[in-house]
TORPA-4810 file (N, C-alpha, C, O; in nm, 3 decimals):
<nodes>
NODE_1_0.084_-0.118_0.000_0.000_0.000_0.000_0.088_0.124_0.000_0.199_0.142_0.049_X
NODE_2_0.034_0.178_-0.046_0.119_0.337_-0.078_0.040_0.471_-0.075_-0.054_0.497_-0.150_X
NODE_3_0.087_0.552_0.020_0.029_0.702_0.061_0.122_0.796_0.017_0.236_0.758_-0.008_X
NODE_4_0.078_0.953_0.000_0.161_1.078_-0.025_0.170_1.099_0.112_0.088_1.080_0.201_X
NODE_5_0.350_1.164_0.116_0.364_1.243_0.238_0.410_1.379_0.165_0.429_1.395_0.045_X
NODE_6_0.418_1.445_0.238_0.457_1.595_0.209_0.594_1.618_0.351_0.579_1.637_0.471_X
NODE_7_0.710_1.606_0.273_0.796_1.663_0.356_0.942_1.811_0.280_1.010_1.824_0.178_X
NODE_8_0.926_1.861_0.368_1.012_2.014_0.302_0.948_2.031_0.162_1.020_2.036_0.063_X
NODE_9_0.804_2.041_0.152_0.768_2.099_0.045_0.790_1.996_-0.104_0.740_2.018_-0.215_X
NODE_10_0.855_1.912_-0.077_0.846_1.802_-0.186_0.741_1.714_-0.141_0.700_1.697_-0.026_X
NODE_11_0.680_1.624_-0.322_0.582_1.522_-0.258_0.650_1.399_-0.276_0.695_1.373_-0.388_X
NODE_12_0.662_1.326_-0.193_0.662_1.165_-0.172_0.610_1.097_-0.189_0.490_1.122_-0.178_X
NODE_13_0.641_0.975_-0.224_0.514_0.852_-0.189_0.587_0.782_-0.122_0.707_0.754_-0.123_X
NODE_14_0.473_0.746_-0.043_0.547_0.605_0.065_0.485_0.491_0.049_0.371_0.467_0.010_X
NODE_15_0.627_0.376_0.106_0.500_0.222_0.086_0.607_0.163_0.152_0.729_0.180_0.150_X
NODE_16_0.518_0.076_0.223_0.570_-0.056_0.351_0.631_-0.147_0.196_0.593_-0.131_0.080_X
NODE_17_0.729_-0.237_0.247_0.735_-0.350_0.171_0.865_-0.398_0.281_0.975_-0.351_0.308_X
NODE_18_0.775_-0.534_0.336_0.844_-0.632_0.448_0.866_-0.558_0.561_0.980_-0.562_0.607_X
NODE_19_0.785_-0.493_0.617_0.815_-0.411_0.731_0.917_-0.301_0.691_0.989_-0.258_0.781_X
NODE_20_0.929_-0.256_0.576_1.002_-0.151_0.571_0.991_-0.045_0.493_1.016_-0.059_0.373_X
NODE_21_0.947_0.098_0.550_0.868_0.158_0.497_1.011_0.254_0.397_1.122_0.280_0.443_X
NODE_22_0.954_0.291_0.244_1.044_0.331_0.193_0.981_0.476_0.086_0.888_0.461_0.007_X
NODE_23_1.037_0.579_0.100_0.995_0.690_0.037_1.052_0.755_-0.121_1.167_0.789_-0.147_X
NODE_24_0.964_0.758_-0.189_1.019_0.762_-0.317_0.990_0.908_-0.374_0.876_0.949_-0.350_X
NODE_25_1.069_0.989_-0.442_1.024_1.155_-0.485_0.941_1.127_-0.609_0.983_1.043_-0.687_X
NODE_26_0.854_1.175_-0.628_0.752_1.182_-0.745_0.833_1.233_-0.830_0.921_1.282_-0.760_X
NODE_27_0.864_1.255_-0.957_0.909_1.359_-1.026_0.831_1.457_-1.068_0.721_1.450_-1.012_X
NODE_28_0.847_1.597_-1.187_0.751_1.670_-1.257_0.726_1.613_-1.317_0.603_1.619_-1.324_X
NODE_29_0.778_1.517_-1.409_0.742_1.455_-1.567_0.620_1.340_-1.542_0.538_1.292_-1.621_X
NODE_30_0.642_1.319_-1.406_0.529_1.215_-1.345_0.422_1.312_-1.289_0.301_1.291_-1.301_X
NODE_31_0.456_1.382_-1.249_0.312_1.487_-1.168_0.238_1.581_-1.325_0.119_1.610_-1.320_X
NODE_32_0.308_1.615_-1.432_0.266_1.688_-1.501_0.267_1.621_-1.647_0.289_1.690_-1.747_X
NODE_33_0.234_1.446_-1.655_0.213_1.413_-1.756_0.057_1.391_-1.788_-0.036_1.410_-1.710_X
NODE_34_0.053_1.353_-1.906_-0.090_1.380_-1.957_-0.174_1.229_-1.986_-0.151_1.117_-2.032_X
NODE_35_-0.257_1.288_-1.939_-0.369_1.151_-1.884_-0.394_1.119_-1.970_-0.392_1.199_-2.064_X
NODE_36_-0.443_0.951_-1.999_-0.431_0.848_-2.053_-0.576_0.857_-2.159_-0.685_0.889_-2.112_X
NODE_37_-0.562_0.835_-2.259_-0.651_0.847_-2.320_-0.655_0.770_-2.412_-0.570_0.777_-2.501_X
NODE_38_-0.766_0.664_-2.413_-0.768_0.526_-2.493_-0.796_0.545_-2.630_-0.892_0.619_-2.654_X
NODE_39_-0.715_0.478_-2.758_-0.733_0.470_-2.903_-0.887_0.478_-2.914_-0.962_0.406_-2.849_X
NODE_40_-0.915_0.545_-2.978_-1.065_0.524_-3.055_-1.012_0.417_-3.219_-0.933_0.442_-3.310_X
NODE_41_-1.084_0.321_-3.196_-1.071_0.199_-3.298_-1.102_0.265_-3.487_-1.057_0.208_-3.587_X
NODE_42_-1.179_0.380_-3.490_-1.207_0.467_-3.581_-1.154_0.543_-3.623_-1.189_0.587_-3.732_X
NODE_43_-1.055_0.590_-3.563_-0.929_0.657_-3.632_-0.783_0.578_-3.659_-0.745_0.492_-3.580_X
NODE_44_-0.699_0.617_-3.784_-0.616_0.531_-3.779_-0.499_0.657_-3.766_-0.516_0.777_-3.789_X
NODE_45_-0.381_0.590_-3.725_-0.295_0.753_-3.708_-0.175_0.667_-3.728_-0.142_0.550_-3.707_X
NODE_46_-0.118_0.787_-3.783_0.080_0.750_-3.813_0.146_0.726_-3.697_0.166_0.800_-3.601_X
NODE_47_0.179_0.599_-3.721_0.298_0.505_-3.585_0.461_0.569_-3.631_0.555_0.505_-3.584_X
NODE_48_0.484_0.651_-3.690_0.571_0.690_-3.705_0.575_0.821_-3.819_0.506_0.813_-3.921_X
NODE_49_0.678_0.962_-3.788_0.687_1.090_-3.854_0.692_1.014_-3.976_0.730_0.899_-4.000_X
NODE_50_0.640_1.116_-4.055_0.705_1.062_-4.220_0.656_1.157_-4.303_0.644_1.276_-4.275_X
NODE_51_0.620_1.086_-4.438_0.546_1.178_-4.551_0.461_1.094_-4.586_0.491_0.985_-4.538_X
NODE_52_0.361_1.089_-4.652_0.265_1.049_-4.722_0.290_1.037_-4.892_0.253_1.131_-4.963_X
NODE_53_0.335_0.951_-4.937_0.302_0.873_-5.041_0.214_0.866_-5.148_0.229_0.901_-5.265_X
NODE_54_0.118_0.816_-5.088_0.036_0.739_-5.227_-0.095_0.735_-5.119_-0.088_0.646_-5.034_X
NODE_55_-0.173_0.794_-5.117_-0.312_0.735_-5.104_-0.389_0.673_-5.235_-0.408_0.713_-5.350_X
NODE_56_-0.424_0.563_-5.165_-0.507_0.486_-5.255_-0.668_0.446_-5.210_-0.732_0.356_-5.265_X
NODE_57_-0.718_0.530_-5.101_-0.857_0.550_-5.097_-0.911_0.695_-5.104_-0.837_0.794_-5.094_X
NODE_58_-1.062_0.702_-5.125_-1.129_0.807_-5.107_-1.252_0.811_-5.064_-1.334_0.720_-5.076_X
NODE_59_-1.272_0.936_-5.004_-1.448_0.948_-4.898_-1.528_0.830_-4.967_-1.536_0.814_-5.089_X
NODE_60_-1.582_0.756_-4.877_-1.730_0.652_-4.935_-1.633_0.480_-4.993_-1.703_0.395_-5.047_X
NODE_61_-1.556_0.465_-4.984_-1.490_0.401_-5.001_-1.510_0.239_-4.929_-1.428_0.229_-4.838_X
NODE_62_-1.578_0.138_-4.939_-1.594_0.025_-4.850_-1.447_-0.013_-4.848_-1.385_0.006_-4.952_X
NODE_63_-1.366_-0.077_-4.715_-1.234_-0.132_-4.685_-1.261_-0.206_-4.635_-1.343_-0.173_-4.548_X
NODE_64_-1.230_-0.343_-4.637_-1.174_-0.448_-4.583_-1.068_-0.458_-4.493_-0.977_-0.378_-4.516_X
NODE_65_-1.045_-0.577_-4.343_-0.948_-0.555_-4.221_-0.813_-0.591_-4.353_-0.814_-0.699_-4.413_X
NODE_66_-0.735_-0.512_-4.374_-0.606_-0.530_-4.404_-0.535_-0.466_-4.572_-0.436_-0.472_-4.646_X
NODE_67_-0.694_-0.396_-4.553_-0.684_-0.351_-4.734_-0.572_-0.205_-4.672_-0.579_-0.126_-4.577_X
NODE_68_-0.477_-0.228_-4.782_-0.369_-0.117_-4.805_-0.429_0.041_-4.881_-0.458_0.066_-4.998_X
NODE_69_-0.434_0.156_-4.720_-0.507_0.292_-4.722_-0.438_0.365_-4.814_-0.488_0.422_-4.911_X
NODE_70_-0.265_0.363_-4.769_-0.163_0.454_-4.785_-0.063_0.372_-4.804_-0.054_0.251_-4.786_X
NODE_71_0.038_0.478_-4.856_0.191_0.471_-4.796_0.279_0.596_-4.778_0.304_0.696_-4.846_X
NODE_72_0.334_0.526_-4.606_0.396_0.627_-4.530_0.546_0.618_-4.554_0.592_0.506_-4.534_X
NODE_73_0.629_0.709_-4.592_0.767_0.688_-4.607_0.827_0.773_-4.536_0.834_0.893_-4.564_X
NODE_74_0.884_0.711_-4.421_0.964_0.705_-4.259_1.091_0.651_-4.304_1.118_0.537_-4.342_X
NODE_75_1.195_0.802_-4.286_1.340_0.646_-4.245_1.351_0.611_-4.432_1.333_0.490_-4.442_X
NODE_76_1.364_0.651_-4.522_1.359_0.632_-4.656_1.342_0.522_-4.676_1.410_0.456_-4.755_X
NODE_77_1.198_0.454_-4.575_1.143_0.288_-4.642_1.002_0.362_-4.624_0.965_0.456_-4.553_X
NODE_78_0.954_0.298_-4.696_0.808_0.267_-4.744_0.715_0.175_-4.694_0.699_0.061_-4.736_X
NODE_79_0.640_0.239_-4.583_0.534_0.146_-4.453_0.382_0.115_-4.557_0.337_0.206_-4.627_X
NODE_80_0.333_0.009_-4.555_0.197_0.059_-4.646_0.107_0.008_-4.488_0.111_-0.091_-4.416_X
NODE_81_0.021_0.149_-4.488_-0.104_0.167_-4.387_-0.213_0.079_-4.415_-0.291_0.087_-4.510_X
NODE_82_-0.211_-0.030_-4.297_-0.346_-0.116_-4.326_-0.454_-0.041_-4.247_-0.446_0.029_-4.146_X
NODE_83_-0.565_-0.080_-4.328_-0.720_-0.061_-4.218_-0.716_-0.176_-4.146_-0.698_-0.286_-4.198_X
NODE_84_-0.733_-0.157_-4.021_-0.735_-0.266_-3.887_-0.886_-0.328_-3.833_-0.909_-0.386_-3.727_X
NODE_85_-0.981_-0.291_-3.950_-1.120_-0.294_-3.956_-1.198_-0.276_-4.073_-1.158_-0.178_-4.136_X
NODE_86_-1.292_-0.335_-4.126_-1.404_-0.320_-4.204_-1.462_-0.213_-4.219_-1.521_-0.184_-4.115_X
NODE_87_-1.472_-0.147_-4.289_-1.573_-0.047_-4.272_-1.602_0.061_-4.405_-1.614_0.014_-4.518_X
NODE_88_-1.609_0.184_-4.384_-1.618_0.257_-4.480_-1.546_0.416_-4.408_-1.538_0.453_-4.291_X
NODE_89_-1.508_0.472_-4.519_-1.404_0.588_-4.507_-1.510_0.683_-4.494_-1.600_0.701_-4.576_X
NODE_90_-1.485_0.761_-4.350_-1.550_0.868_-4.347_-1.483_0.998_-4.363_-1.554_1.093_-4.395_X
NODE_91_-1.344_1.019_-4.344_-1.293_1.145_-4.333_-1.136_1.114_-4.366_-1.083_1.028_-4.295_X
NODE_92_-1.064_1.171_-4.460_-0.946_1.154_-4.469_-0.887_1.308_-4.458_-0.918_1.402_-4.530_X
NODE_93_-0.789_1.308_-4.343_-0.709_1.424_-4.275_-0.625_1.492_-4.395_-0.628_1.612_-4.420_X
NODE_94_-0.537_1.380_-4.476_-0.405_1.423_-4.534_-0.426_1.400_-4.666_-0.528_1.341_-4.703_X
NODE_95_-0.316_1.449_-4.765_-0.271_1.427_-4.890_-0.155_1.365_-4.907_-0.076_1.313_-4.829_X
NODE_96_-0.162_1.388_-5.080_-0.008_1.276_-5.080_0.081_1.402_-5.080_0.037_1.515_-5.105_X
NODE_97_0.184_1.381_-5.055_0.314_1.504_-5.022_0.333_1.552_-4.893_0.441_1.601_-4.859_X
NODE_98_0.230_1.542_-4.814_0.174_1.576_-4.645_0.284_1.498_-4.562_0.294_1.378_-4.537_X
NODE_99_0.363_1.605_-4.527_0.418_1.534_-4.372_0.335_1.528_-4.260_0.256_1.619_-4.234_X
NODE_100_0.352_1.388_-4.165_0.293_1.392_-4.046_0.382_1.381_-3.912_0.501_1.349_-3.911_X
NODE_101_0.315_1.408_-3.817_0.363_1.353_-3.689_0.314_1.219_-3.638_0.215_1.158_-3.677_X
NODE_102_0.410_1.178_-3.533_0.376_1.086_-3.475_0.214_1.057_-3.418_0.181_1.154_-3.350_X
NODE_103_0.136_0.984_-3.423_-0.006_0.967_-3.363_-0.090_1.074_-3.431_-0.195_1.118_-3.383_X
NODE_104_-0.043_1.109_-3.533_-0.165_1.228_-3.603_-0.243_1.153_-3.667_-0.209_1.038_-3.693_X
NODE_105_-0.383_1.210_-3.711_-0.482_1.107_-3.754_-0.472_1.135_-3.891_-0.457_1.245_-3.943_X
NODE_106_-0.484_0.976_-3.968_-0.483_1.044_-4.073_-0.609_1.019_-4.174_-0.642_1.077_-4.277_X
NODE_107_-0.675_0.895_-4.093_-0.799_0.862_-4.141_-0.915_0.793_-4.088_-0.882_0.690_-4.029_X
NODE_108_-1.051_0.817_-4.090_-1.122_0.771_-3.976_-1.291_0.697_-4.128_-1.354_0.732_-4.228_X
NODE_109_-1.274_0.583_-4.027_-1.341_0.477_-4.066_-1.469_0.452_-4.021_-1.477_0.450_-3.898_X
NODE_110_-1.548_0.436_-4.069_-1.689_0.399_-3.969_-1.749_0.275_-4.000_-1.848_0.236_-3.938_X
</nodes>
């Protein structure tokens, strides 16, 4: 079990383990990181910076789990973006020539 103490203005956590109670400093990067927020299965987003390629869908589009969306070129190789679901294309974010960031969306499925 583990409680906050507050000593000289720093925060702690404490926790028994075998009769021995031991105090650990929180850091900032731990007190001021950003809360967890679960994938929505409907958007698909770049696992890695890159550029955009080749799209090979458009709005209204039926996809199949594994049909090839894109291609992302990261690292001068060439990733091709699967749909991870059935469905149909509701909104596409990017173009071809479009750099992205990491976890940016680049297309959402319904």
């Amino acid at each position: 079990m583990s409680k906050k103490r507050i000593i000289t203005e720093e925060l702690f956590d404490e926790f028994n383990f075998e009769n021995t109670i031991y105090l650990t400093r929180i850091p900032d990067s731990y007190k001021n990181r950003k809360a967890y927020k679960p994938l929505n299965i409907n958007e698909i987003t770049a696992f890695i910076p890159g550029t955009i390629r080749d799209v090979t869908i458009k709005v209204g589009d039926n996809v199949e789990k594994g049909d090839s969306l894109m291609t992302l070129e990261a690292m001068k190789m060439n990733n091709d973006v699967k749909s991870p679901k059935q469905g149909v294309i509701k909104n596409i974010f990017i173009q071809e020539g479009m750099m992205v960031r990491k976890n940016q969306i680049l297309v959402e499925i319904e």
